[in-house]
Structure formats: C-alpha cells, structure tokens
C-alpha positions as CSV (number, residue, x, y, z in Angstrom):
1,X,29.2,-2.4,30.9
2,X,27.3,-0.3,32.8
3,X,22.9,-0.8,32.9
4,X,22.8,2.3,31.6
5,X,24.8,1.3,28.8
6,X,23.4,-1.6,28.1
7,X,19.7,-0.5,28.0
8,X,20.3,1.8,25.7
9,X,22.1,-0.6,23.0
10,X,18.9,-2.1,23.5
11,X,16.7,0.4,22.7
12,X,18.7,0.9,19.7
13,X,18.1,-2.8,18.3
14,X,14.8,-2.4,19.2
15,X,14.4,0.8,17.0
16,X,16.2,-1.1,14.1
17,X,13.9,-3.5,14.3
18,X,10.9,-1.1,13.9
19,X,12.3,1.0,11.5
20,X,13.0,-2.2,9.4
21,X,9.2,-2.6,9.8
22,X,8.5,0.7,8.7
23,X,10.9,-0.1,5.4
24,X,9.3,-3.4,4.8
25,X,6.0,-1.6,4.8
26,X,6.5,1.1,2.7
27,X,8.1,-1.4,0.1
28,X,5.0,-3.3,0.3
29,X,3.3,0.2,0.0
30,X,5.3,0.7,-3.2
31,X,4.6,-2.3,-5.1
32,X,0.9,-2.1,-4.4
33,X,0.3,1.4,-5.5
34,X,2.3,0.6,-9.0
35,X,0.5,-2.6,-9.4
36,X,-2.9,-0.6,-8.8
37,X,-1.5,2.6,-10.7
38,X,-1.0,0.2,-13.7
39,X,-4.0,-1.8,-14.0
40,X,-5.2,-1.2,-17.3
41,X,-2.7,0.6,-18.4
42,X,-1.8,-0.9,-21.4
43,X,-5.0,-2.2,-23.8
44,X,-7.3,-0.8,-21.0
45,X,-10.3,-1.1,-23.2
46,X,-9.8,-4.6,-23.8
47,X,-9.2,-5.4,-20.4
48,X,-12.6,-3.5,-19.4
49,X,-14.5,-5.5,-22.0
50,X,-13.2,-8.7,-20.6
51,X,-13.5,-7.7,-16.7
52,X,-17.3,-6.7,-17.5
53,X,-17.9,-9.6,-19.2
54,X,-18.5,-8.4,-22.9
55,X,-16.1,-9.2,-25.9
56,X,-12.6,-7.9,-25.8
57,X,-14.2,-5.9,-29.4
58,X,-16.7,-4.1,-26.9
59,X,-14.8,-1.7,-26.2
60,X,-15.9,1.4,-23.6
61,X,-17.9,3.8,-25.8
62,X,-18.4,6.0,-22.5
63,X,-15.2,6.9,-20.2
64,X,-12.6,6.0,-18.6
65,X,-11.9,7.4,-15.2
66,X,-8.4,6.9,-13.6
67,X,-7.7,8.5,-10.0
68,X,-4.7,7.9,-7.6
69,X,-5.9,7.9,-4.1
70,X,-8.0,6.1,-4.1
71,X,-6.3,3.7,-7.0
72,X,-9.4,3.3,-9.5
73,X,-9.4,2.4,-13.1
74,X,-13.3,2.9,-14.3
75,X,-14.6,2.2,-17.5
76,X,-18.1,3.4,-18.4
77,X,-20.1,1.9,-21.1
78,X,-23.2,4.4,-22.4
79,X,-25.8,1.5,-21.3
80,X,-24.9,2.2,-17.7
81,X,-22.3,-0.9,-17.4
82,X,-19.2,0.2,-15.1
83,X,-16.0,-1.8,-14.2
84,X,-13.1,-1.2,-12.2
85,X,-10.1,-2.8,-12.8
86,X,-8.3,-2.3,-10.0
87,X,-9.3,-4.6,-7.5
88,X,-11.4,-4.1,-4.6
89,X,-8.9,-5.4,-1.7
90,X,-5.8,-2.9,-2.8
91,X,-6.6,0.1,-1.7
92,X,-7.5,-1.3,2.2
93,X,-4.2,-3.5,1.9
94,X,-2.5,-0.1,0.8
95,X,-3.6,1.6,4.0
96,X,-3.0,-0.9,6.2
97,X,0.5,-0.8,4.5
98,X,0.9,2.8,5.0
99,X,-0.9,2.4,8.6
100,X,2.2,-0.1,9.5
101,X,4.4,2.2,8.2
102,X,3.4,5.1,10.3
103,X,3.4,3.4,13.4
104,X,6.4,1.4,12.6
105,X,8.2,4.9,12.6
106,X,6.4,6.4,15.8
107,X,7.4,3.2,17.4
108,X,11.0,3.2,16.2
109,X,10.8,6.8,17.8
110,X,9.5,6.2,21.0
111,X,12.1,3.2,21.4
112,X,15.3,5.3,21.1
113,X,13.9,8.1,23.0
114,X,12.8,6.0,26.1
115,X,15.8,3.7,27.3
116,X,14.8,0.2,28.0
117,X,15.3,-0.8,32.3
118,X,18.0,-3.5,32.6
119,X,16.2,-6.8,33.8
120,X,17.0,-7.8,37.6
C-alpha cells in the first residue's frame, strides 16, 4: 500500500467517525425537541395548575401560548401568574445539540477533503 493510499483510508474513518457524531447529535436533537414539543400536550391545563403551584381544578383562565423555536408551553392565569412547562435547560441543550451537529458535519467535510500525512 502506497502513503498515499493509506492516508486517505484514513481520512475516510476519520470522517465516519464525525459524521457518526453528527447522527448521534441530531438523534439527541430529535428526541429533545419532541419531548419539549409535547410538554403539556395532553391535560395541559392540569399540568399548568400543578407546575404553578395551584390545584390541578385551577385551571388557566388566561392563555396558553405554545411556540416551536424556541420550545415554550405558557400558561397565563388573569392574576398575572405565568408558567412554562417546558423546562428551562432544553432549549440550550437543543442548541448545543444542533451546534454538534453542525460542526460534526463541517468536520466530517474537512476530513475527506484534506488527506491525512502518513506518520514517519
């Protein structure tokens, strides 16, 4: 085998590896953004009572705000009480996820497009 042969097998694994990076991450991605999309979703107004504190029969008399980026879940109560249900450390996790991803990809790029030298 030649060195020029064998750094670029190299750079292959080495992209393999960050594009399995950039896979993992966007999995992890995934299943954050549908646990945040979902929180709530089912007997919100219960779950609003409870998360603010109040009985589960208090429910929301004011609205309920849902928005995808970033993943929020607001109830409003008329007496100025407000309550997200999504919590507070998804949506940085969910960018740092995506952040991964991103670079997991220009890094998988870079890797097969610069050959790796053959050590001496």
């Amino acid at each position: 085998m030649t060195a020029r042969a064998g750094a670029g097998s190299r750079s292959r694994s080495q992209s393999r590896w960050w594009l399995t990076g950039a896979v993992l991450s966007l999995a992890a991605s995934a299943v954050l953004f549908g646990y945040g999309a979902l929180s709530g979703f089912t007997r919100a107004g219960k779950l609003c009572a409870l998360a603010a504190g109040r009985s589960p029969s208090d429910l929301p008399d004011g609205t309920v705000e849902q928005t995808l980026l970033p993943l929020s879940h607001v109830c409003r109560w008329r007496d100025g009480t407000s309550v997200d249900l999504v919590p507070g450390w998804l949506n940085p996790l969910l960018a740092l996820c995506l952040a991964a991803a991103i670079g997991c990809v220009v890094l998988a790029v870079r890797s097969a497009r610069t050959p790796s030298e053959e050590p001496s």
